[in-house]
FIKOLVO-321208 format. One record per atom (N, C-alpha, C): residue number from 1; residue in three letters; atom name; y, z, x. Coordinates in nm, 4 decimals, padded with zeros to 6 digits. Atoms other than C-alpha are relative to their C-alpha. Layout:
BEGIN
<NUM,ALA,CA,<Y,Z,X>>,
...
***
This chain:
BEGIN
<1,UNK,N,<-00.1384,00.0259,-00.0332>>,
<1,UNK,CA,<23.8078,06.9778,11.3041>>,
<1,UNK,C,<00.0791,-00.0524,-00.1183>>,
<2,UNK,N,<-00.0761,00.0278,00.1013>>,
<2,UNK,CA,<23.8854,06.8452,10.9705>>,
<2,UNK,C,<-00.0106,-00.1644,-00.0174>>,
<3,UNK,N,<00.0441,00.1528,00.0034>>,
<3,UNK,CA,<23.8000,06.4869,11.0265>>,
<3,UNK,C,<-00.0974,-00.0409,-00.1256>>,
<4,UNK,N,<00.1110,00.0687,00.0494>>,
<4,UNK,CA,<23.6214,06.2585,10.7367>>,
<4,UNK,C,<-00.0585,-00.0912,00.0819>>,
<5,UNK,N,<00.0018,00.0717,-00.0352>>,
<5,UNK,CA,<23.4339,06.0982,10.9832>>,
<5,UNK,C,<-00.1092,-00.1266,-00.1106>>,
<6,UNK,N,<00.0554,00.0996,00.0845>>,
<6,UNK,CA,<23.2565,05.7687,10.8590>>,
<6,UNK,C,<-00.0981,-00.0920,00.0925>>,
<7,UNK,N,<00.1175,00.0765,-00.1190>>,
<7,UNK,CA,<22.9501,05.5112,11.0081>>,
<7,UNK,C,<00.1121,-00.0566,00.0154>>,
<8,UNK,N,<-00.1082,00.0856,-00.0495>>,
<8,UNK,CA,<23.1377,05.2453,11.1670>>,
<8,UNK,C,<-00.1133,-00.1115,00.0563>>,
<9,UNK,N,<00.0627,00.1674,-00.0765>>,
<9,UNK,CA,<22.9101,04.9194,11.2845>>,
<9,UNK,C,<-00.1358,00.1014,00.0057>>,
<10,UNK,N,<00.1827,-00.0648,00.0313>>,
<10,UNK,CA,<22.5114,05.0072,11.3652>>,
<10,UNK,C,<-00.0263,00.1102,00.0535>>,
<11,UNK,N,<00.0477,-00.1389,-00.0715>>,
<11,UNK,CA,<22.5835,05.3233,11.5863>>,
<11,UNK,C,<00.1195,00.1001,00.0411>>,
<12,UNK,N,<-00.1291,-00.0656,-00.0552>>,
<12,UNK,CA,<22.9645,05.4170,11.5883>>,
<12,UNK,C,<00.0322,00.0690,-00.1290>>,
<13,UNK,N,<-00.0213,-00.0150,00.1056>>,
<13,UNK,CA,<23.1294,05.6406,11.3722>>,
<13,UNK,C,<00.2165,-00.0034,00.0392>>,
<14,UNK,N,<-00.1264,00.0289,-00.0679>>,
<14,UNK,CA,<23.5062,05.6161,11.3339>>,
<14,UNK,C,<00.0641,00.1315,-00.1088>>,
<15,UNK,N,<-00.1162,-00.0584,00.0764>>,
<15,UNK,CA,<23.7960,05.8706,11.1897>>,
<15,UNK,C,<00.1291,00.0171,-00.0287>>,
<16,UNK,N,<-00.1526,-00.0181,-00.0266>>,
<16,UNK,CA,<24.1493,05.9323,11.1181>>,
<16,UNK,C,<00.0798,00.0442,-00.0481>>,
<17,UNK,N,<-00.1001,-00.1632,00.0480>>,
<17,UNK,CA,<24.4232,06.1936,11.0619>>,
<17,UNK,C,<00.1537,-00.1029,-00.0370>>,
<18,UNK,N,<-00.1040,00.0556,00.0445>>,
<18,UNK,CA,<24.7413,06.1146,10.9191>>,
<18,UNK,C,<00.0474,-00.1844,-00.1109>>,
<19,UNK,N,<-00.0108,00.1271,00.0734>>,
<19,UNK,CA,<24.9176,05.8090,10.7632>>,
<19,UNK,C,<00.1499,-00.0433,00.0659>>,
<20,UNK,N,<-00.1097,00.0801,-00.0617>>,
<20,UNK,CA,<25.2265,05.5803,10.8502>>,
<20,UNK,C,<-00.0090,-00.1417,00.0376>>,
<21,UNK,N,<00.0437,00.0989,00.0107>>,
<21,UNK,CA,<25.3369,05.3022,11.0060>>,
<21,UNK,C,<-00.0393,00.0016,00.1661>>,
<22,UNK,N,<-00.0236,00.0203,-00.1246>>,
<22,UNK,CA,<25.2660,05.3790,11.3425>>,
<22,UNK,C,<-00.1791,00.0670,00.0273>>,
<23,UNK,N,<00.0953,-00.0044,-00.0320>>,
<23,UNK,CA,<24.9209,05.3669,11.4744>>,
<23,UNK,C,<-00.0892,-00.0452,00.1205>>,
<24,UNK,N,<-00.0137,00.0839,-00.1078>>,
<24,UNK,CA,<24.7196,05.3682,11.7654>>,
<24,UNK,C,<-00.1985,00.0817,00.0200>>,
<25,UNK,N,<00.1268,-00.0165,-00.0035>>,
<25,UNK,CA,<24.3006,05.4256,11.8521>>,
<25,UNK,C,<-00.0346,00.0487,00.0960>>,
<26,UNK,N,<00.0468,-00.0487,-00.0966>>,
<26,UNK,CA,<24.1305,05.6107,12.0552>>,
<26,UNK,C,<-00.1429,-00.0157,-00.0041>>,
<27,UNK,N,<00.1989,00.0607,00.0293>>,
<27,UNK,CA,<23.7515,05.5045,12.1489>>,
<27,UNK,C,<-00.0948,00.1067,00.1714>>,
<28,UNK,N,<00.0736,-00.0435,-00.0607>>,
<28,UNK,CA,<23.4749,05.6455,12.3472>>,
<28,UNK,C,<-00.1690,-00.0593,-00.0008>>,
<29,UNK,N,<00.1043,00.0748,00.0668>>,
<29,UNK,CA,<23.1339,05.5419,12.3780>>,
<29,UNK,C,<-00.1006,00.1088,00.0839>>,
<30,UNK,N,<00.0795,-00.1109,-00.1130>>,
<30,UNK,CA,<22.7798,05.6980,12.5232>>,
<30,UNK,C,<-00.1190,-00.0610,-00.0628>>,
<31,UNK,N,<00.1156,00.0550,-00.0030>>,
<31,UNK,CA,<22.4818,05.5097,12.5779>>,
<31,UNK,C,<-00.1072,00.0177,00.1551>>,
<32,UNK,N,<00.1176,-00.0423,-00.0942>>,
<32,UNK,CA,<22.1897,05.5261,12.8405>>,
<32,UNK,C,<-00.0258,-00.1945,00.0739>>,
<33,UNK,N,<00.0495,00.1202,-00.0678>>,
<33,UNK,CA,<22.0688,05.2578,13.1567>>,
<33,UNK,C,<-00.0872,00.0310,00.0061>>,
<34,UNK,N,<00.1772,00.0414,-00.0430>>,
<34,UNK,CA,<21.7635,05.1248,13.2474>>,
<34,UNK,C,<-00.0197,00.0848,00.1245>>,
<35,UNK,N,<00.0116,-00.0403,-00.1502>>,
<35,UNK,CA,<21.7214,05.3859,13.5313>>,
<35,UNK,C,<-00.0722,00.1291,-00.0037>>,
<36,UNK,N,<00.1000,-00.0857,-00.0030>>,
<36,UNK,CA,<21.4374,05.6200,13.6191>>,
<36,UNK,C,<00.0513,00.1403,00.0430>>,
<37,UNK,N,<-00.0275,-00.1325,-00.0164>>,
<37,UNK,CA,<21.5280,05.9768,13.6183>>,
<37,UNK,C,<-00.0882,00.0650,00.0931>>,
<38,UNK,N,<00.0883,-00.0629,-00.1059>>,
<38,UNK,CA,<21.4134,06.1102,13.9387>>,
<38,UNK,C,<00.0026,00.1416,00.0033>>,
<39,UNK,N,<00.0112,-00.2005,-00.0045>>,
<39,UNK,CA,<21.4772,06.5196,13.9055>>,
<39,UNK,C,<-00.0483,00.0701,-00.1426>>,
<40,UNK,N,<00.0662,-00.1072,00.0956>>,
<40,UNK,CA,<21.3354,06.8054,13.6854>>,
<40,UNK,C,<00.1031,00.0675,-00.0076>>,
<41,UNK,N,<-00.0780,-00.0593,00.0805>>,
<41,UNK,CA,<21.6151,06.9164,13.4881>>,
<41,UNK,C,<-00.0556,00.0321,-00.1291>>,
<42,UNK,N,<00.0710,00.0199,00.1028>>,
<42,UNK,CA,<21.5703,07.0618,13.1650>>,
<42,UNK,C,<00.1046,-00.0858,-00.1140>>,
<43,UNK,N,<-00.0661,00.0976,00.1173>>,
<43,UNK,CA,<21.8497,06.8167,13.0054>>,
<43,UNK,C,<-00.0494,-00.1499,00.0433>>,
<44,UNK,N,<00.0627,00.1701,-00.0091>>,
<44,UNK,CA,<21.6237,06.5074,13.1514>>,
<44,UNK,C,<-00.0012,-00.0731,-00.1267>>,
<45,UNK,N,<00.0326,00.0527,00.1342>>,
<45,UNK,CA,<21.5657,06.2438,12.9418>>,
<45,UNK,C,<-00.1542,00.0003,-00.0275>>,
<46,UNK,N,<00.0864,-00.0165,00.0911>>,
<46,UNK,CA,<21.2835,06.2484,12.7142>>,
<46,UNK,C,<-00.0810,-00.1321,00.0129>>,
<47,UNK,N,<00.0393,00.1593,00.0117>>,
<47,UNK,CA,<21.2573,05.8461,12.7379>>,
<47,UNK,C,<-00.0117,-00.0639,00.1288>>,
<48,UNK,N,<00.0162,00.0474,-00.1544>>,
<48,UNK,CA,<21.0994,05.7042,13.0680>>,
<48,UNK,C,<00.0893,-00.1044,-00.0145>>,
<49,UNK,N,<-00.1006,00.1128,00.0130>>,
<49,UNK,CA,<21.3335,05.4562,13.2116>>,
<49,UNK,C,<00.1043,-00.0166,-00.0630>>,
<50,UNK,N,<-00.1335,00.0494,00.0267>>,
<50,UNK,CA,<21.6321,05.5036,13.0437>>,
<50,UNK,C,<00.0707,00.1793,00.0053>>,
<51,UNK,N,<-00.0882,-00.0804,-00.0162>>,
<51,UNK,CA,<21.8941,05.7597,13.1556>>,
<51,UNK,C,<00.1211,00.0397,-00.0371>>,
<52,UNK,N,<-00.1689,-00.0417,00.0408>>,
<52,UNK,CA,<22.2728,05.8994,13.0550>>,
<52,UNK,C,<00.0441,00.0004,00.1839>>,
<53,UNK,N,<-00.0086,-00.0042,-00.1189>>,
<53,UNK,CA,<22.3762,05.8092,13.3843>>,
<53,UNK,C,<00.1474,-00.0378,00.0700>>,
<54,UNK,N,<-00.1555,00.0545,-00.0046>>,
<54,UNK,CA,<22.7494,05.6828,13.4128>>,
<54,UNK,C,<00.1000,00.0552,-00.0924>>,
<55,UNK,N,<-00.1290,-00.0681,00.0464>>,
<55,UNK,CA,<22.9561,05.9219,13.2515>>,
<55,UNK,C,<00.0473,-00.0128,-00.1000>>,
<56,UNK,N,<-00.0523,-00.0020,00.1643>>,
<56,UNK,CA,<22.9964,05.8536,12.9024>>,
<56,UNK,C,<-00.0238,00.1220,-00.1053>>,
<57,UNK,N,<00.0096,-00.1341,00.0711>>,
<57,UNK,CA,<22.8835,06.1911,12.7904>>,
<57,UNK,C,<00.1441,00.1067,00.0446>>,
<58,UNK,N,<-00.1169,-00.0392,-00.0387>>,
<58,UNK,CA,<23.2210,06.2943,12.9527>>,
<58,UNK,C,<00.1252,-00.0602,-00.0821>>,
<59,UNK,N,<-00.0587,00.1172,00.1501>>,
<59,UNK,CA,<23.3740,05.9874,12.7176>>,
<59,UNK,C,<00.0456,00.0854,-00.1091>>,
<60,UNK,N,<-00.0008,-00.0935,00.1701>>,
<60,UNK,CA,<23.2743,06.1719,12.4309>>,
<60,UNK,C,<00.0206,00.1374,00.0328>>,
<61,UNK,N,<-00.0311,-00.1852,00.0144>>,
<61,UNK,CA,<23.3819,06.5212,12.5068>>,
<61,UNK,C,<00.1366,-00.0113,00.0086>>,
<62,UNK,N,<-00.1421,-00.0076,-00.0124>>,
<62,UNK,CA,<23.6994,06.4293,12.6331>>,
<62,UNK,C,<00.0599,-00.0860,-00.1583>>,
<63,UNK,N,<-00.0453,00.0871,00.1315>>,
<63,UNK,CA,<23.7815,06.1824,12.2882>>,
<63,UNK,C,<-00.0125,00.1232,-00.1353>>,
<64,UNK,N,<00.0112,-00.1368,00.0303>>,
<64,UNK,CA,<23.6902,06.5020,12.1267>>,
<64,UNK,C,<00.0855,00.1380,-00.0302>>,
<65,UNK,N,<-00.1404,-00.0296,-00.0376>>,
<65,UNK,CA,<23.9443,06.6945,12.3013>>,
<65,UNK,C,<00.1312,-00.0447,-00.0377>>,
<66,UNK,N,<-00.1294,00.0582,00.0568>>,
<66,UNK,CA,<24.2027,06.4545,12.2334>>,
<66,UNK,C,<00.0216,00.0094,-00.1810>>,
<67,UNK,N,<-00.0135,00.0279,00.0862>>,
<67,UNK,CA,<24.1098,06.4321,11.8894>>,
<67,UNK,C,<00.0401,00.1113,-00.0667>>,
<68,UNK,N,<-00.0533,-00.1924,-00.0020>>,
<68,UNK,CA,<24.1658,06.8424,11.8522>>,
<68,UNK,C,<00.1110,00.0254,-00.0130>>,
<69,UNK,N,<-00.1501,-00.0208,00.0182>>,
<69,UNK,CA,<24.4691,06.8301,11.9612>>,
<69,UNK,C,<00.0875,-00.0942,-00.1004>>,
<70,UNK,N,<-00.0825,00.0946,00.1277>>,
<70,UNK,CA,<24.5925,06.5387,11.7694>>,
<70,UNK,C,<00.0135,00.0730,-00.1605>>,
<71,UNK,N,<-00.0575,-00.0612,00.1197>>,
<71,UNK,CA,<24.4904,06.6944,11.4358>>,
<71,UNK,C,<00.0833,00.1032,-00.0264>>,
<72,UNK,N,<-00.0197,-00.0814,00.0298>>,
<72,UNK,CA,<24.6001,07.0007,11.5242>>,
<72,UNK,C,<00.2004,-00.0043,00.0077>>,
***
């Protein structure tokens, strides 16, 4: 998309388009609970006991989206 993105703290990364004085952030996040994956999918997790289970893989697609259109 044209982004330099960059690390940002021990697991974020951060980017940003333009310059001025007017500025404003957009965040997302996507981490996993302590919760036992009961079905046979083949996008299960890999790691007993901890799941993608609350919607933050939706986070990051949509922040994504936004960020698309912004540069574009």
């Amino acid at each position: 998309m044209g982004y330099q993105p960059q690390k940002c703290g021990k697991s974020g990364v951060a980017a940003t388009v333009g310059q001025g004085n007017r500025t404003f952030l957009l965040r997302a996040d996507m981490d996993a609970l302590p919760v036992c994956e009961m079905v046979d999918i083949p996008w299960k997790s890999t790691i007993e006991n901890v799941m993608h289970a609350c919607g933050h893989d939706v986070h990051t697609a949509c922040l994504l989206g936004a960020a698309r259109i912004l540069n574009d």
